[in-house]
N, C-alpha and C positions, 0 to 999 in steps of 0.2 A: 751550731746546730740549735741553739737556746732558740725562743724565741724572746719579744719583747716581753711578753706578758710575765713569761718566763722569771726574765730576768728582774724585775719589779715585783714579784713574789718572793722570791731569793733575797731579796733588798731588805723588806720588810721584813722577814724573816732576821735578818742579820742585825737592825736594827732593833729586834726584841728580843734580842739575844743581849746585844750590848746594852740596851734599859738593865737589864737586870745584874747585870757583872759588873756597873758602874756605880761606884757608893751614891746613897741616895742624898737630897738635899737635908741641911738640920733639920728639919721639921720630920721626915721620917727616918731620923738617925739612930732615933731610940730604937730603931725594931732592930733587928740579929741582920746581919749580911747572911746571903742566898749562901745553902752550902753548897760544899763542891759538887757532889751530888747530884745534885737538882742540876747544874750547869752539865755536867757531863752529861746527864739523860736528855738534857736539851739538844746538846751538841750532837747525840746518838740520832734523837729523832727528826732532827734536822738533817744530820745523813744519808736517813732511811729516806725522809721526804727525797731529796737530791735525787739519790739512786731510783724510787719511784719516779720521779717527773725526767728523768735521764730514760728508764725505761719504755714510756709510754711515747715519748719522743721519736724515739727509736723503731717502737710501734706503728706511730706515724709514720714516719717516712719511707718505713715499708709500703706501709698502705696506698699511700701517694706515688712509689715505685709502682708498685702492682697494677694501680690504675692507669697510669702514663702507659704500662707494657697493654695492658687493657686497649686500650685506647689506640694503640698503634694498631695492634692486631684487627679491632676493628674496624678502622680507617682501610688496613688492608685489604678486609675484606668486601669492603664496600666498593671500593675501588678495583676490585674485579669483577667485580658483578655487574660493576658499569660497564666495562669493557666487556663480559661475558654480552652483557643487551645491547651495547652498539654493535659486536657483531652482530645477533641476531638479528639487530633494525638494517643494517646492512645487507643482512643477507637477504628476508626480507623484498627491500628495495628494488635488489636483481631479482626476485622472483616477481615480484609485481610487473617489473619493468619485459621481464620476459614474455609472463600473459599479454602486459598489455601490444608487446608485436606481434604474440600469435594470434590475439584477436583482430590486430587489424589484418593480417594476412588473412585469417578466418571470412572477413568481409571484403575485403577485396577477390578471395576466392569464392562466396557467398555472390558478388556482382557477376563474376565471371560468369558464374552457373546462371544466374539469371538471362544475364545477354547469352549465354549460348541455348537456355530455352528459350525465350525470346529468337532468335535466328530459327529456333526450328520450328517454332510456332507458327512463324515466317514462312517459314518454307512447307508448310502441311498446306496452311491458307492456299500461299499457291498452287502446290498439286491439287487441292479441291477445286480451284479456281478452273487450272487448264483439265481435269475431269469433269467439271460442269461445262466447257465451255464445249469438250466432244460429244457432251453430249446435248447439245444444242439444234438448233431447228435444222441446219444446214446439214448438220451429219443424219440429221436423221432421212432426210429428204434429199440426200445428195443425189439422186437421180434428177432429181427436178433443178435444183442449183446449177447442176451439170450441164443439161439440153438448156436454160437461160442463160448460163458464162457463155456458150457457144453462139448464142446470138438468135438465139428459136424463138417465138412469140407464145404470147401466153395461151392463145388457140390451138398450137401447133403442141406444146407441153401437155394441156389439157387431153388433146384425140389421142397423142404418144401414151401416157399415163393412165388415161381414162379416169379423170380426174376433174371437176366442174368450173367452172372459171374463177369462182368466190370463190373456191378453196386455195385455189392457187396463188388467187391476189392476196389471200388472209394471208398463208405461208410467208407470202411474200413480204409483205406489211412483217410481220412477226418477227421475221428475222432480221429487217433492219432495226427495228427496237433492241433486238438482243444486239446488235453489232456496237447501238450505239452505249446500251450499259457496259459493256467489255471494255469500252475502246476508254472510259472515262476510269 
């Protein structure tokens, strides 16, 4: 569980423990040997270090523990939340995908109605058409149309009618012109 650094602290430690329990060279021989004393309070506090840097270690790798569980749980929940928004984008999708059929229905039913007002359009035109067209020169004057199908002269329509002979050739005239804008 040490680490390196750890352990090179430890070292040092151990090596300045043993400077001082090791007779010195002559030169400082004169002086008294460390008592025992002082070596045990060394050894004590060198303990106490241990058990602190043991501690704090320990502390550590809680910590480090804590953070990895940290770490999971948030991984976890991150990774539902993604899942929570691909459903959503999915879901989404088919609704998009929905509108977008009922709008084309919408406008294919949108045509429909057009071409069916269109047809009726159509077909008012027409009844306007065949109501203009009774009421045209010939209906009005179907007397006189009548006695000319049968084969009468326009002198003989005219004394029948009492009717002038211009008027009769206008009529006349007039209603081929109507005949020929219908017929086109």
């Amino acid at each position: 569980m040490l680490e390196d650094w750890h352990y090179i602290i430890l070292l040092g430690a151990v090596i300045l423990v043993a400077a001082y329990a090791l007779p010195r060279s002559k030169k400082n021989a004169q002086q008294p040997p460390v008592p025992a004393q002082s070596i045990k309070n060394m050894e004590t506090a060198l303990e106490q270090f241990m058990e602190n840097m043991e501690r704090d270690n320990e502390e550590l790798a809680d910590l480090v523990l804590k953070a990895q569980k940290d770490a999971k749980a948030e991984a976890l929940r991150k990774e539902q939340r993604v899942e929570e928004l691909s459903m959503l984008l999915k879901h989404a999708t088919e609704r998009i995908a929905q509108l977008e059929s009922q709008q084309a229905l919408g406008a294919k039913a949108a045509g429909d109605m057009r071409a069916s007002e269109q047809a009726y359009a159509d077909q008012v035109i027409e009844q306007q058409t065949k109501q203009e067209a009774s009421d045209t020169i010939r209906s009005r004057y179907a007397e006189l149309f009548e006695l000319y199908d049968q084969g009468k002269s326009i002198d003989a329509i005219c004394k029948k009618l009492g009717l002038h002979k211009g008027e009769v050739q206008l009529i006349m005239g007039l209603a081929k012109q109507e005949e020929s804008v219908y017929v086109k």
